[in-house]
C-alpha positions as CSV (number, residue, x, y, z in Angstrom):
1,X,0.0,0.0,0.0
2,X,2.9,2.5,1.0
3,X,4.3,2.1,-2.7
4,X,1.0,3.0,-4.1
5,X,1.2,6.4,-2.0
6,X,4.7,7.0,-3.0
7,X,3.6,6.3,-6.8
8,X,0.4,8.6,-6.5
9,X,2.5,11.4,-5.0
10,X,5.1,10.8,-8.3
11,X,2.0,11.4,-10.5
12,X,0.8,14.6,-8.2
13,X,4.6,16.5,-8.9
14,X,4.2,18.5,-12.0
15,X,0.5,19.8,-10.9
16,X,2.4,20.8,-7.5
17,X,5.4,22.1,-9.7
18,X,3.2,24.4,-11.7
19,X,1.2,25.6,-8.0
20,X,4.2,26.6,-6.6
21,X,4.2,30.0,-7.3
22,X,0.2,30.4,-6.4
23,X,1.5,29.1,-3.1
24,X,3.5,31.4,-2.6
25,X,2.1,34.6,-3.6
26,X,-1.2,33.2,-1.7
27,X,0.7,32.2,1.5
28,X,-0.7,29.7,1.9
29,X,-0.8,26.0,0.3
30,X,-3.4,25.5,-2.3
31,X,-6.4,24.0,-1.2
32,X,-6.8,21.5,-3.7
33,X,-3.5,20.3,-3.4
34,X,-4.0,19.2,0.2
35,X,-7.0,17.1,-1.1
36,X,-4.5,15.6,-3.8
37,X,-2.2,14.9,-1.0
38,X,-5.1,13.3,1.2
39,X,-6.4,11.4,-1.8
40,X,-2.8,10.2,-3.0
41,X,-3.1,9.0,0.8
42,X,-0.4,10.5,2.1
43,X,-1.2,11.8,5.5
44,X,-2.1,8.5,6.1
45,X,1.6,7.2,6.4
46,X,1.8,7.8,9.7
47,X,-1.5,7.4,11.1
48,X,-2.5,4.1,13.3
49,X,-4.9,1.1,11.2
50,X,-7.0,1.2,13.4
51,X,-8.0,4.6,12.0
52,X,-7.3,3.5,8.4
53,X,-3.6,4.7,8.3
54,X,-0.6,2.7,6.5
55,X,1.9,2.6,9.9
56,X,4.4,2.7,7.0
57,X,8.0,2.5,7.5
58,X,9.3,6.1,8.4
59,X,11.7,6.2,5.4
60,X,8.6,5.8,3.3
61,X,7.0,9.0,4.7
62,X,10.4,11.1,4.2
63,X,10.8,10.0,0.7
64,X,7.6,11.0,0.0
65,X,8.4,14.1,1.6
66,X,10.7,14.7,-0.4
67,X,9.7,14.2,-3.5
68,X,6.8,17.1,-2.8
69,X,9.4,19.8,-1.7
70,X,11.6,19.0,-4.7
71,X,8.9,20.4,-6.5
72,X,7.7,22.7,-4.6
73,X,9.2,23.8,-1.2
74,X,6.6,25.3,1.0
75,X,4.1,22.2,0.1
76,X,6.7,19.9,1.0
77,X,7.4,21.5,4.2
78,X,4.0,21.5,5.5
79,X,3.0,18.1,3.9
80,X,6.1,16.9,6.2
81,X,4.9,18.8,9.5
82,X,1.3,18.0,9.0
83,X,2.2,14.7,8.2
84,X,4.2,13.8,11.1
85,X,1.5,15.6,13.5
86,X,-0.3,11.7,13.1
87,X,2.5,9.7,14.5
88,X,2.3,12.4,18.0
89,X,-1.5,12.3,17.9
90,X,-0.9,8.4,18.0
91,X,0.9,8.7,21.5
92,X,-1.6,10.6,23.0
93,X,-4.5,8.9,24.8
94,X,-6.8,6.8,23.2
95,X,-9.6,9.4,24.3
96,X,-7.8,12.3,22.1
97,X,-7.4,10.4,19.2
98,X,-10.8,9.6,19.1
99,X,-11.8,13.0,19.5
100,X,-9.6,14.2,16.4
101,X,-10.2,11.1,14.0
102,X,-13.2,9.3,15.1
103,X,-15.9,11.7,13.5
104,X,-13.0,12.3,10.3
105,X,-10.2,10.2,10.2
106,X,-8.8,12.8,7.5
107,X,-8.5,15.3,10.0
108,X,-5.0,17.4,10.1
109,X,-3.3,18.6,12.8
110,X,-0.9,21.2,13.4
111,X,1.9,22.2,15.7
112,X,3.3,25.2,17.7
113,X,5.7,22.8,20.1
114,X,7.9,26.2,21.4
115,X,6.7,25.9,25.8
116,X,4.9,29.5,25.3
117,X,1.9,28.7,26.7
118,X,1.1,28.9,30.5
119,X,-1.4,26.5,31.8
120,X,-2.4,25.6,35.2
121,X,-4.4,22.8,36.6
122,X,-7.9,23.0,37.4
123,X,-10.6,20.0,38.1
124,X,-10.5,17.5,35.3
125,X,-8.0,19.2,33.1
126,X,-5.9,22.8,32.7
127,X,-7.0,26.4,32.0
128,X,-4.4,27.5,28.8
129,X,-3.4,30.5,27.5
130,X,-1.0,31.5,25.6
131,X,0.2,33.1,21.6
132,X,2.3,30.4,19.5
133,X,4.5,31.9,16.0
134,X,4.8,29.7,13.4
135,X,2.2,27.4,12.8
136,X,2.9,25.8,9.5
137,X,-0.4,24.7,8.4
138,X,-2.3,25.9,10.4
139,X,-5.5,26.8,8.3
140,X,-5.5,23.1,6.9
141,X,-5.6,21.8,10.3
142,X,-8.5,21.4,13.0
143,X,-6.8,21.0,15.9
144,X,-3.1,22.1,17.0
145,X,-0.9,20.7,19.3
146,X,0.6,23.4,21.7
147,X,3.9,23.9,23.6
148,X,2.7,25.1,27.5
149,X,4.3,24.8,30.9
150,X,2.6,24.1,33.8
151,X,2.6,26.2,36.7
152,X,2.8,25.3,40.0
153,X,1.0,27.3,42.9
154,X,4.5,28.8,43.7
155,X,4.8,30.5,40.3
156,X,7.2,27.6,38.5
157,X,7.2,25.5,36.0
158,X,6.4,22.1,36.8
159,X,6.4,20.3,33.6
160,X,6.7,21.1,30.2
161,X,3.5,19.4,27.9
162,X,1.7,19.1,24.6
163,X,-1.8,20.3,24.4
164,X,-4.0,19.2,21.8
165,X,-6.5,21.9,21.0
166,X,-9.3,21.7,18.4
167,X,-9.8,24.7,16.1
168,X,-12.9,26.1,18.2
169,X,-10.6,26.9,20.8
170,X,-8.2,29.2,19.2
171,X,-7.4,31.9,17.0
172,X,-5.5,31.8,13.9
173,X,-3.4,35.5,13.2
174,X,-2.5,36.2,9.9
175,X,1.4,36.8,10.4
176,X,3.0,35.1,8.2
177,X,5.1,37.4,5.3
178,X,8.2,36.3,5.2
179,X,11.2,35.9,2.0
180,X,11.7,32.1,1.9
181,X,8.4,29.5,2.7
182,X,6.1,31.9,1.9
183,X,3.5,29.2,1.2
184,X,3.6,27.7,4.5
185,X,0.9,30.2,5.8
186,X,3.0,29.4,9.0
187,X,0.8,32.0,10.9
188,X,0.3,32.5,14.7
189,X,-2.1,30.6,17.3
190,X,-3.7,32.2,20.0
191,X,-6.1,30.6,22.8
192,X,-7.6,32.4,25.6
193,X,-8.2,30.8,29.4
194,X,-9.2,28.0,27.1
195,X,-9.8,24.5,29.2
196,X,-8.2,21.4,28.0
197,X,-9.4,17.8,29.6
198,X,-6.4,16.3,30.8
199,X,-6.6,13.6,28.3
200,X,-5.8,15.6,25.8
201,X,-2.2,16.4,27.4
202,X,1.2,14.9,27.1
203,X,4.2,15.3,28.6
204,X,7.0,16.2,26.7
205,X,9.4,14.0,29.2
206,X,6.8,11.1,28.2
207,X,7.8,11.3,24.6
208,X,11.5,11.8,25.4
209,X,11.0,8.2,27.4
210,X,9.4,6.3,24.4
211,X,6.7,5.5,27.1
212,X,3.5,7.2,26.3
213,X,-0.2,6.4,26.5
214,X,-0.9,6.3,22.8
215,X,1.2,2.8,22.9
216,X,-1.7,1.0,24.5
217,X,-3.6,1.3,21.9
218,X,-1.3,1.8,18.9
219,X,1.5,-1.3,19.9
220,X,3.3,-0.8,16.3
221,X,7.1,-0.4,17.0
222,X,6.5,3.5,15.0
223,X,4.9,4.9,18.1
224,X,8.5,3.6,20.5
225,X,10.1,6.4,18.2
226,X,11.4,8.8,20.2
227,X,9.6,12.1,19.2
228,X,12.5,14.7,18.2
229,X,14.1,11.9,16.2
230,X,11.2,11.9,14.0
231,X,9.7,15.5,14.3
232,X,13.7,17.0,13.4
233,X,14.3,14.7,10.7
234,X,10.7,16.0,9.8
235,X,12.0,19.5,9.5
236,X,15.1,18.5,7.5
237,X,13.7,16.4,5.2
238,X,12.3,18.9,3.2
239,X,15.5,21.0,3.1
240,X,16.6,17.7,1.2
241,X,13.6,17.8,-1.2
242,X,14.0,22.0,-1.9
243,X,18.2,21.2,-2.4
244,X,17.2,18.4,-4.7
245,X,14.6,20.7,-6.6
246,X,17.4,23.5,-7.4
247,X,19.9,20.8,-8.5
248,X,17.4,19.7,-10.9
249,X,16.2,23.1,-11.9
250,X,19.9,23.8,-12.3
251,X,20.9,21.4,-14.3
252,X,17.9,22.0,-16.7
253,X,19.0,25.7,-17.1
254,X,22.4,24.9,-17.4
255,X,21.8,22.8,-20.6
256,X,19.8,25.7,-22.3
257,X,21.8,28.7,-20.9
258,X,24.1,30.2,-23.2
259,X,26.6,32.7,-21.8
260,X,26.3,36.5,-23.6
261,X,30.0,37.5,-23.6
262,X,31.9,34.1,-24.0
263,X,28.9,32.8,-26.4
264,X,29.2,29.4,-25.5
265,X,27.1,27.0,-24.3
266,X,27.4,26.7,-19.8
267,X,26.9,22.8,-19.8
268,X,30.2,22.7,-22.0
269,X,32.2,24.5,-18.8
270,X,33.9,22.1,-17.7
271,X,33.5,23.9,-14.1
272,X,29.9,24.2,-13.9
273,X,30.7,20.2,-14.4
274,X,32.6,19.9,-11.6
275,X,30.0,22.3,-9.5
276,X,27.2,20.2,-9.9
277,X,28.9,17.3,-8.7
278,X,30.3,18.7,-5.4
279,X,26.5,19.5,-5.4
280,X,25.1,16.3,-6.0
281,X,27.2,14.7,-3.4
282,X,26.2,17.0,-1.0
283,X,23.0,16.1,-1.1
284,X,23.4,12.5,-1.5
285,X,25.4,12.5,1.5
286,X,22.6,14.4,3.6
287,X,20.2,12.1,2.7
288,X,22.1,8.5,3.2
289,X,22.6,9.8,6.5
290,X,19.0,10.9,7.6
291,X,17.8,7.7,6.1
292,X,20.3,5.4,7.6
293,X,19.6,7.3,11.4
294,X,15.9,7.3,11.1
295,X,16.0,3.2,9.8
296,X,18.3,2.5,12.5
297,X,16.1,3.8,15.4
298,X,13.4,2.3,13.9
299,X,14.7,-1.3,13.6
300,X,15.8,-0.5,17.2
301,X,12.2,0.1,18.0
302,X,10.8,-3.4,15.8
303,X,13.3,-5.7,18.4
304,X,11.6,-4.3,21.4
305,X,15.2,-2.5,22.6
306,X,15.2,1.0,23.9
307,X,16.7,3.7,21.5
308,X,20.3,4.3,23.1
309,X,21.6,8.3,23.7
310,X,24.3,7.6,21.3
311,X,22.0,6.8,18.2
312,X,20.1,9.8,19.1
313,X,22.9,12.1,19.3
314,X,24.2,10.6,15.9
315,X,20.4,11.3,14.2
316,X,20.7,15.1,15.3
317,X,24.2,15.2,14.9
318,X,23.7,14.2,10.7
319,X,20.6,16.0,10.5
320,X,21.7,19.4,11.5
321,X,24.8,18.5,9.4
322,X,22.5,17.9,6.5
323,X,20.8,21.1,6.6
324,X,24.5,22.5,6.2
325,X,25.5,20.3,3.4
326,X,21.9,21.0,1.7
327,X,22.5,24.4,1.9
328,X,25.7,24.6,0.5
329,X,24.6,22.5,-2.3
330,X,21.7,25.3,-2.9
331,X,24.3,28.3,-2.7
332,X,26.8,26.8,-5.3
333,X,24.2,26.3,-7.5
334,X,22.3,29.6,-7.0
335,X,25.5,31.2,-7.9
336,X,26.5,30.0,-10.7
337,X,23.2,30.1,-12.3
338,X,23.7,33.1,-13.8
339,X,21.4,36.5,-13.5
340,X,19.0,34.8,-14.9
341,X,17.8,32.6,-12.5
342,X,17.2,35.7,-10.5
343,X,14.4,36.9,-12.4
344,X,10.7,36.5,-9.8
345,X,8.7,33.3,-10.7
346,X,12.0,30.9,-11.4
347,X,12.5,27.4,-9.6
348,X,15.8,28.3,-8.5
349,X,15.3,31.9,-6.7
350,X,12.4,30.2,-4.8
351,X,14.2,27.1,-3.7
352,X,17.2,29.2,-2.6
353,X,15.1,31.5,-0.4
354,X,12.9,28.4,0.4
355,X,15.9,26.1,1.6
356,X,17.6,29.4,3.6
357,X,13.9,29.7,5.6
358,X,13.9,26.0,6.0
359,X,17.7,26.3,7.6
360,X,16.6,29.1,10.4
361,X,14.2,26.6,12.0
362,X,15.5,25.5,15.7
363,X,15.7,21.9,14.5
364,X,18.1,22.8,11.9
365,X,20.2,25.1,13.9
366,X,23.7,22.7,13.7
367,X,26.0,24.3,16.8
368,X,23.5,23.3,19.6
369,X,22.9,19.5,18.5
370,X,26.6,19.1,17.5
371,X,27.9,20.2,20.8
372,X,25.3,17.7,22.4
373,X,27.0,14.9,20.6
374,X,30.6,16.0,21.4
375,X,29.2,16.2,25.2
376,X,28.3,12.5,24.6
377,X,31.6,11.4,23.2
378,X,33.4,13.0,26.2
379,X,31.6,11.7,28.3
380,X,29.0,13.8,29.7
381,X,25.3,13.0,30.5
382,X,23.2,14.1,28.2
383,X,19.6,14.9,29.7
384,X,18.4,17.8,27.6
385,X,18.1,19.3,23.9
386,X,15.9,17.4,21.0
387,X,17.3,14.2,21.4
């Protein structure tokens, strides 16, 4: 079944090629091509069976991934997010799933994971309030899930959670005008003194344990993933797809471009040759490595073992790194594309501002998760950061 989603979404490419630049100058992703992506059944990848989802093999969601942001960037990137939002629904309780699939198992949810949100607990549940940036998807989705902490009577944080909210609850504020991922319509969420049962929360230290409620119900070896392994591979993945959609947007100007001064032809430089191979291995090489990381921690998972630190610092470590190798595959191209690549409506402009958005995410930020793993190879214990 996952192979028939991967070929529908190979059919869907040039439709979502040619809607790139409505996407962007809409903000927003098309309409239509969210129902594409539903009906190509690709939100269902990483949704439980027993909600009619494929529990595919993660690898199979991220090379559908992307294949969608190599032809167009901000679809890709919220495709991935939304996406992924149905393997953390899965580890919440049974109760909440229900509540956001049983009535429409298409539902879509999105995210806002940043702890900006204060709640505190009241009988049955918490009171929440709070104003989240960066919502990618938001106006697709019907519920979002919601960075908060909790605060105890004395005015501190006692946990840090996940709060799945449903649309009726909150605001959506039109912020989003940005240069790069303009289509991800990646506005803000606000939600007032808003109650949320208590089945509808989940600790983040819960997900960092593999050990969450959603497994009761949902025993496939997916849901023992732990959660930033997934959700930052989730946000570099598409950095692959946008890198991969330049090279090949590069390469298809290169063979028609014809250089005004020299008058010859730029595919017969033999530079530009030797550019689009340091190129092409840069992305190769990002992309064997997220692959091999996410497969690892997934076979982990499927014998039953817990996922060790050190395979967790190794996954950030190569994903932050492939966010550095994709964008230095997307510079070198970008440059030497000539000035007329720069002209507004062109693949490569909009993949290199794309791509450069995609890299200022957290998740993608490489200092913080490589110094994790060199605290890990010296030695240290390592307790904190997305691991």
């Amino acid at each position: 079944m996952s192979e028939h989603v991967l070929t529908a979404i190979r059919d869907l490419l040039p439709v979502l090629r040619e809607r790139a630049q409505a996407a962007e100058d809409a903000r927003v992703v098309p309409a239509e091509s969210i129902k594409e992506l539903r009906e190509a059944g690709f939100f269902r990848l990483l949704q439980p069976v027993r909600f009619g989802g494929h529990e595919a093999d993660p690898v199979t969601f991220y090379t559908a991934v992307r294949l969608i942001a190599g032809a167009c960037g901000s679809t890709g990137w919220v495709a991935s997010v939304l996406g992924a939002h149905a393997w953390h629904v899965a580890t919440f309780p049974a109760a909440a799933q229900e509540e956001i699939w049983g009535r429409d198992p298409a539902a879509l949810v999105s995210s806002a994971y940043a702890p900006v949100g204060r709640a505190t607990a009241v009988e049955g549940g918490y009171r929440l309030s709070g104003t989240w940036n960066f919502s990618s998807g938001v106006d697709h989705a019907t519920a979002a899930i919601l960075g908060a902490l909790i605060m105890g009577e004395d005015g501190r944080p006692t946990d840090w959670v996940a709060f799945l909210v449903p649309r009726e609850d909150y605001t959506v504020r039109d912020a989003w005008r940005t240069v790069g991922l303009r289509g991800t319509g990646s506005n803000d969420v606000v939600a007032e003194d808003v109650f949320v049962p208590a089945h509808r929360v989940l600790s983040f230290a819960d997900s960092f344990r593999c050990v969450c409620p959603g497994q009761e119900v949902n025993p496939s070896p997916l849901y023992r993933i732990p959660l930033y392994s997934l959700m930052t591979t989730t946000i570099a993945t598409p950095l692959v797809g946008m890198a991969t959609g330049a090279y090949e947007a590069h390469v298809a100007h290169q063979r028609q471009r014809v250089r005004v001064f020299a008058g010859e032809k730029a595919k017969d430089d033999p530079f530009a040759k030797v550019r689009v191979a340091r190129a092409a291995s840069e992305v190769d090489a990002a992309w064997l490595q997220l692959t091999r990381n996410i497969t690892e921690i997934y076979d982990t998972a499927r014998r039953g073992e817990p996922i060790p630190t050190a395979l967790r610092l190794r996954l950030r470590r190569d994903q932050v790194r492939a966010s550095e190798r994709c964008i230095a595959a997307v510079d070198q191209l970008f440059e030497n594309s000539g000035a007329g690549a720069l002209a507004e409506g062109t693949p490569i402009q909009r993949f290199w501002r794309d791509a450069h958005a995609a890299r200022v995410h957290v998740a993608n930020d490489p200092e913080a998760a490589l110094k994790l793993f060199g605290d890990g190879e010296f030695g240290e214990d390592v307790t904190v950061g997305m691991l």
